[in-house]
N, CA and C atoms as a LAMMPS dump frame, in Angstrom:
ITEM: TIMESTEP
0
ITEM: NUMBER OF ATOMS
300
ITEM: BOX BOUNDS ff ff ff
-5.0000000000000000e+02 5.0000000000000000e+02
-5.0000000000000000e+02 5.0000000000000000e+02
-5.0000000000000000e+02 5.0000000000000000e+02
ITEM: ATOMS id mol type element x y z
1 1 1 N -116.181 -373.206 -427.749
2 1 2 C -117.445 -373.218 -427.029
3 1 3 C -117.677 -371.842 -426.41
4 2 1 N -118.714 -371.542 -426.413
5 2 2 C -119.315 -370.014 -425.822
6 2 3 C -119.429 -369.826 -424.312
7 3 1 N -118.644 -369.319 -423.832
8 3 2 C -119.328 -368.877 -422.297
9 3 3 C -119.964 -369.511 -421.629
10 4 1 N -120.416 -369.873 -420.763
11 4 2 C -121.627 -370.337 -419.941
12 4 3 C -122.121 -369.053 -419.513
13 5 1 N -123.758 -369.346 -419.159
14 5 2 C -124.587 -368.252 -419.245
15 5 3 C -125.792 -368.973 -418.558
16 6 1 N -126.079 -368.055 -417.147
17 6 2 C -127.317 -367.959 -416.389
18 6 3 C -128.305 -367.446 -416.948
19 7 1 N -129.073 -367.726 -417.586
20 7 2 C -130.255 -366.951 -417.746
21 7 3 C -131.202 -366.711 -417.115
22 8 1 N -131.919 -364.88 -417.194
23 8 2 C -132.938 -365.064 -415.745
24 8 3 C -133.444 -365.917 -415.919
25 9 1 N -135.182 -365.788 -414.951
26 9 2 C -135.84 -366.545 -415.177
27 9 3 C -136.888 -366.289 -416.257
28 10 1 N -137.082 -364.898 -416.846
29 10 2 C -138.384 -364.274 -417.674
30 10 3 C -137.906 -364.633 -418.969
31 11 1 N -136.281 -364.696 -419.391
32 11 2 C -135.757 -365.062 -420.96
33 11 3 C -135.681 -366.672 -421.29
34 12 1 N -135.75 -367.242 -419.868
35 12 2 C -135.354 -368.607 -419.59
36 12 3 C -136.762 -369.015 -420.262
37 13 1 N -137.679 -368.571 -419.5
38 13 2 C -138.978 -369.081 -419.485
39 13 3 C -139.437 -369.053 -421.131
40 14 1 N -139.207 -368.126 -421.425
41 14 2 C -139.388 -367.852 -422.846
42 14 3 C -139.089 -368.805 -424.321
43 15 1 N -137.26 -368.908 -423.828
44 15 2 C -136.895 -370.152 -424.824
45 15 3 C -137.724 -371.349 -424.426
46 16 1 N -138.416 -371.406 -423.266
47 16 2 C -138.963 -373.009 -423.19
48 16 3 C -139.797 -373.239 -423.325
49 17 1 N -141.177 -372.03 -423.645
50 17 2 C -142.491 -372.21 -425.074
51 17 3 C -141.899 -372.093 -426.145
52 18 1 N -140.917 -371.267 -426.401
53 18 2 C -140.28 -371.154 -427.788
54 18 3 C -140.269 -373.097 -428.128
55 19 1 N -139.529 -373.356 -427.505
56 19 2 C -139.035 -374.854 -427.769
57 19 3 C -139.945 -376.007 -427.621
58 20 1 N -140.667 -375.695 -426.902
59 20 2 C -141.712 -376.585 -426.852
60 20 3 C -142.882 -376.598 -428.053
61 21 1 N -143.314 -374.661 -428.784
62 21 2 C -143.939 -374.855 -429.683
63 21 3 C -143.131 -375.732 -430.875
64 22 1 N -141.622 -375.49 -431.289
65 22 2 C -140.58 -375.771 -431.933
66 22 3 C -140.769 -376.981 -432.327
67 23 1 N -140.63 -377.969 -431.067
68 23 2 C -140.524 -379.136 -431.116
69 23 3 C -141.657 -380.151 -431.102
70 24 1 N -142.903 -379.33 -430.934
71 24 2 C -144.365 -379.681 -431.218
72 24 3 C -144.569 -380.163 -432.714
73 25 1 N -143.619 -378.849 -433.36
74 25 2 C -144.096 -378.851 -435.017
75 25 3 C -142.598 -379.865 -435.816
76 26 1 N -141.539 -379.797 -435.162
77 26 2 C -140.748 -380.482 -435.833
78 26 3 C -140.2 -381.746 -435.22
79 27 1 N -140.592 -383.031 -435.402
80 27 2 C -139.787 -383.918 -434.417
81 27 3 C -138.43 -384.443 -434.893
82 28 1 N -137.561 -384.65 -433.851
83 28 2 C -136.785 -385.664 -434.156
84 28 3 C -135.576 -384.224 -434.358
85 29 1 N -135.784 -383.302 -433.94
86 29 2 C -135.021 -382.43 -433.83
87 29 3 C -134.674 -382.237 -432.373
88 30 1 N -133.279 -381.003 -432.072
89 30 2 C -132.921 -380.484 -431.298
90 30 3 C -132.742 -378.953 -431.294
91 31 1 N -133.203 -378.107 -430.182
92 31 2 C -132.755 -377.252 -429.917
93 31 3 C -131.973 -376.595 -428.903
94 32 1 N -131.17 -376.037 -429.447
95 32 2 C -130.481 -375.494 -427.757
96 32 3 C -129.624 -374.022 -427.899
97 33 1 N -129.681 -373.575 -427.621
98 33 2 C -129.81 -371.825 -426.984
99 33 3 C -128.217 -371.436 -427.354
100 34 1 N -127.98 -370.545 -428.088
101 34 2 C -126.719 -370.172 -428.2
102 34 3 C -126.478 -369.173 -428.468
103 35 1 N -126.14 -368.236 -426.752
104 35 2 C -125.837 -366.681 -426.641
105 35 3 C -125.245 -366.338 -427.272
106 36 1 N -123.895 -366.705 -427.656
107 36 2 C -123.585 -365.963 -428.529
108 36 3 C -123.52 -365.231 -429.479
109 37 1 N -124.863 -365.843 -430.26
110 37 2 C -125.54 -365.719 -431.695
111 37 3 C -126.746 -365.1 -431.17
112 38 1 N -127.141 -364.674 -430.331
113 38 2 C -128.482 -364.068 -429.896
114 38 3 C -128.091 -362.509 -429.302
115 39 1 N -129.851 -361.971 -429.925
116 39 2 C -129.981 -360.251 -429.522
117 39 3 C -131.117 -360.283 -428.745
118 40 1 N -131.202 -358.675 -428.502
119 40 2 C -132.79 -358.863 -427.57
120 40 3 C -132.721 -357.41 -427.723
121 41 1 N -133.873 -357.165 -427.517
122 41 2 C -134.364 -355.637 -428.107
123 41 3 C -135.1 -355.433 -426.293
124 42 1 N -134.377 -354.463 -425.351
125 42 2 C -134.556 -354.539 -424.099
126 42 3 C -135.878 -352.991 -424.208
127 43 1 N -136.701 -353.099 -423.564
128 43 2 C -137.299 -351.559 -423.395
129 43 3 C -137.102 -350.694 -421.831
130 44 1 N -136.187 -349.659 -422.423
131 44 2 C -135.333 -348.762 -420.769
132 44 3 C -136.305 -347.863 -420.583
133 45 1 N -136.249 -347.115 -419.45
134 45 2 C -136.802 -346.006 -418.853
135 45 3 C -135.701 -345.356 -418.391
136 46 1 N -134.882 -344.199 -418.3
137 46 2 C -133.745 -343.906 -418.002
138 46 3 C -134.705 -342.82 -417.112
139 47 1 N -134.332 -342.435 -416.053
140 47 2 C -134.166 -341.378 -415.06
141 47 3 C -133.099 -340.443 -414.77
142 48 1 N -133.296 -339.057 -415.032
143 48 2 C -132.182 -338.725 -414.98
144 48 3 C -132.737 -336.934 -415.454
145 49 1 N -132.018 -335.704 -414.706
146 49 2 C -131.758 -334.464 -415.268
147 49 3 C -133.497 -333.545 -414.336
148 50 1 N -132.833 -332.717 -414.478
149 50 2 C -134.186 -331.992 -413.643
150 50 3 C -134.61 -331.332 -414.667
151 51 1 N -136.071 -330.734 -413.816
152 51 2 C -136.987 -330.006 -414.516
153 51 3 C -136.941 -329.295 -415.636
154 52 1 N -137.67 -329.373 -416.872
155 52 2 C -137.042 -328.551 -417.937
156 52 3 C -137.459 -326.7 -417.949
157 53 1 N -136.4 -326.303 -417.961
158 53 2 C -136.705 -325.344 -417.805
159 53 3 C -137.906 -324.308 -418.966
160 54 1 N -138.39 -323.045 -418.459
161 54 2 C -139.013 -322.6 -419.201
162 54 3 C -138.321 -321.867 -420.682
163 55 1 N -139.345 -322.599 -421.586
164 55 2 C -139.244 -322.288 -422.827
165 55 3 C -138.214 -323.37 -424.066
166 56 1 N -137.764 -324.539 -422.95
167 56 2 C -137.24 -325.565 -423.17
168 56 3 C -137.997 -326.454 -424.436
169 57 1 N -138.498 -326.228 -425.247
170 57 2 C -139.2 -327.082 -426.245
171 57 3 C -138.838 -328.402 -426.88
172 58 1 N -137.68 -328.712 -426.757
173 58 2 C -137.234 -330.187 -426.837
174 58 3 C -137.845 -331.263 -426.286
175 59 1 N -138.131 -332.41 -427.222
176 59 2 C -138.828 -333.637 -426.673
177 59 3 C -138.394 -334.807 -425.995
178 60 1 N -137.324 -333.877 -424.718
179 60 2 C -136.371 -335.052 -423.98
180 60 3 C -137.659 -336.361 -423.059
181 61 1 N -138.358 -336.193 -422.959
182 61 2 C -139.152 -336.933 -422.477
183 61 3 C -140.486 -336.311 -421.377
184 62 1 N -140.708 -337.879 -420.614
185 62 2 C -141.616 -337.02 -419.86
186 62 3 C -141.428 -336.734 -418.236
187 63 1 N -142.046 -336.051 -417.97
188 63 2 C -141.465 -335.496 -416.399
189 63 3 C -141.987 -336.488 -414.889
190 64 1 N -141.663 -336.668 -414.175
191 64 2 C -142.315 -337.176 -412.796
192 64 3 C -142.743 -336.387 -412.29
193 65 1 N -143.672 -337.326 -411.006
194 65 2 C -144.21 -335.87 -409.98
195 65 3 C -142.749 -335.396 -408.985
196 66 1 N -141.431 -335.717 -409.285
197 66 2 C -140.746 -334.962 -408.13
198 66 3 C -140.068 -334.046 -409.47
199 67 1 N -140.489 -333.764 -410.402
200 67 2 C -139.684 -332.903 -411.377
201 67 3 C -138.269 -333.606 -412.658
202 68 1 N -138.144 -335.251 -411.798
203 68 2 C -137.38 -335.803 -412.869
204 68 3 C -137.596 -335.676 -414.21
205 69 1 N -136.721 -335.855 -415.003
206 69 2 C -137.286 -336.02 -416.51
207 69 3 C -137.255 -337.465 -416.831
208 70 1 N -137.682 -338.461 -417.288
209 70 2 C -137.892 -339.499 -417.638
210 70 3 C -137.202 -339.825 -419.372
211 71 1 N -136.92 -340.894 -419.621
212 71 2 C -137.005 -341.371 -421.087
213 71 3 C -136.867 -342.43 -421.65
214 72 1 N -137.609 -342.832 -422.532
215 72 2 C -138.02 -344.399 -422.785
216 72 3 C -137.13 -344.814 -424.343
217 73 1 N -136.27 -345.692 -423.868
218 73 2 C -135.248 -346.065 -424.962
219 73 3 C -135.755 -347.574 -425.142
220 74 1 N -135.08 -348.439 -426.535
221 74 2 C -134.807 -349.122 -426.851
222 74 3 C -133.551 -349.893 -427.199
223 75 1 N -133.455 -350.528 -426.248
224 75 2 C -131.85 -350.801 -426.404
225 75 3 C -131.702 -352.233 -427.108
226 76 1 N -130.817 -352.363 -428.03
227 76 2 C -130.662 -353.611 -428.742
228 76 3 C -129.409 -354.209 -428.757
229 77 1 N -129.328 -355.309 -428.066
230 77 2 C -128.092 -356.14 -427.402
231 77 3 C -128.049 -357.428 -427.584
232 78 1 N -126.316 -357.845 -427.313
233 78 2 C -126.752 -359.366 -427.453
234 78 3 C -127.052 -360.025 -425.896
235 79 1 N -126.885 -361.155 -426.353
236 79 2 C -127.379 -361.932 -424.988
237 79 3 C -126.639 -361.872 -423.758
238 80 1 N -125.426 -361.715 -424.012
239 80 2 C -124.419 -361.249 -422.313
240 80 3 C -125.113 -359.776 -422.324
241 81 1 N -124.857 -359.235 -423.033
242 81 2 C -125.884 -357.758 -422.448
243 81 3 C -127.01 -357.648 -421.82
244 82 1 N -127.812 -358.422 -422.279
245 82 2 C -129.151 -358.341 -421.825
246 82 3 C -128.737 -359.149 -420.291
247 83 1 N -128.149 -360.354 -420.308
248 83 2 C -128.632 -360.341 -418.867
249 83 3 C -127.814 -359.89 -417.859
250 84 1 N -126.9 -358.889 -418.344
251 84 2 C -126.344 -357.816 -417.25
252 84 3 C -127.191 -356.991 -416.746
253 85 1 N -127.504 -356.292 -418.327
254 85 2 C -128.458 -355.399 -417.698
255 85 3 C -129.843 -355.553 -416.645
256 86 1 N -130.087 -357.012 -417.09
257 86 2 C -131.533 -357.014 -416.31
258 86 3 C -131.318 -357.354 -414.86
259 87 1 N -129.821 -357.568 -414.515
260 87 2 C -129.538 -357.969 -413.358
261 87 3 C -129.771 -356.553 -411.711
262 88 1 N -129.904 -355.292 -413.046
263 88 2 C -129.939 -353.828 -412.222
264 88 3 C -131.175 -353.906 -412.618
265 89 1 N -132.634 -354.817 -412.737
266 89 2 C -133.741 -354.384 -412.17
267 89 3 C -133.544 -354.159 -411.036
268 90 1 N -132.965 -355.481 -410.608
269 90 2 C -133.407 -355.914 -408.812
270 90 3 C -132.463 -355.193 -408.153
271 91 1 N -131.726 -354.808 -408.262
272 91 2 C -130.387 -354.002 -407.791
273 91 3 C -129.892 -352.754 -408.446
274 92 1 N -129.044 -351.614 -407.28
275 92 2 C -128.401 -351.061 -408.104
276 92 3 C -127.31 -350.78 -408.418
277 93 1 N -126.305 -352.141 -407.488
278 93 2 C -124.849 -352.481 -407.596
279 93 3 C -125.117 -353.541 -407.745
280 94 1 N -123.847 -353.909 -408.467
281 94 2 C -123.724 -355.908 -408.712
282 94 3 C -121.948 -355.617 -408.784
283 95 1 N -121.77 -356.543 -408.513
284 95 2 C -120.155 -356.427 -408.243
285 95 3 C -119.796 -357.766 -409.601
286 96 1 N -118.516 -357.603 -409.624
287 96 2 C -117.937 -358.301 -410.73
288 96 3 C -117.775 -359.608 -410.273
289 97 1 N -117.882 -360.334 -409.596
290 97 2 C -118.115 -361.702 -409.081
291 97 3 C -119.545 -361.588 -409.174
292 98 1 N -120.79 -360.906 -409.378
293 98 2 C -121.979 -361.64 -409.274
294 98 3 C -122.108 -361.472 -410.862
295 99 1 N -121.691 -360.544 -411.368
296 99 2 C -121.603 -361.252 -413.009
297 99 3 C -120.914 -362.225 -413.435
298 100 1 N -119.873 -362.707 -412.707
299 100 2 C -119.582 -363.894 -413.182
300 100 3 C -120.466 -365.276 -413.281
């Protein structure tokens, strides 16, 4: 058996139109969610590195108004990944007991 697994509430919410359209169109079926076997294609903004200097022509990203450089990734993970990561929206420590 796989892990047990909190899911937020925005991926949570998700499997449960998923399942509801699912089970609209197929009856007499079951579905049920299994991280293990699941990815998610997350979209990052990384912050990070100062101002580019002059004559810098590389397309590291784009800049803020305090001079940060910005950059917009795609990260593709499975399902314990994803909801680690989304756990550092709201935060920017989580200790190893709140991932548990």
């Amino acid at each position: 058996a796989p892990p047990p697994i909190n899911l937020p509430r925005v991926p949570s919410q998700a499997f449960d139109v998923f399942k509801n359209f699912y089970l609209a169109k197929h009856s007499g079926r079951i579905l049920t969610l299994q991280p293990s076997a699941g990815t998610a294609d997350l979209n990052a903004l990384f912050y990070g590195g100062n101002k580019r200097k002059e004559g810098d022509d590389d397309d590291a990203g784009e800049g803020t108004s305090d001079g940060t450089k910005t950059k917009k990734h795609i990260l593709c993970v499975n399902t314990y990944q994803m909801v680690l990561l989304l756990m550092f929206n709201t935060r920017e420590k989580i200790t190893y007991e709140e991932m548990k």
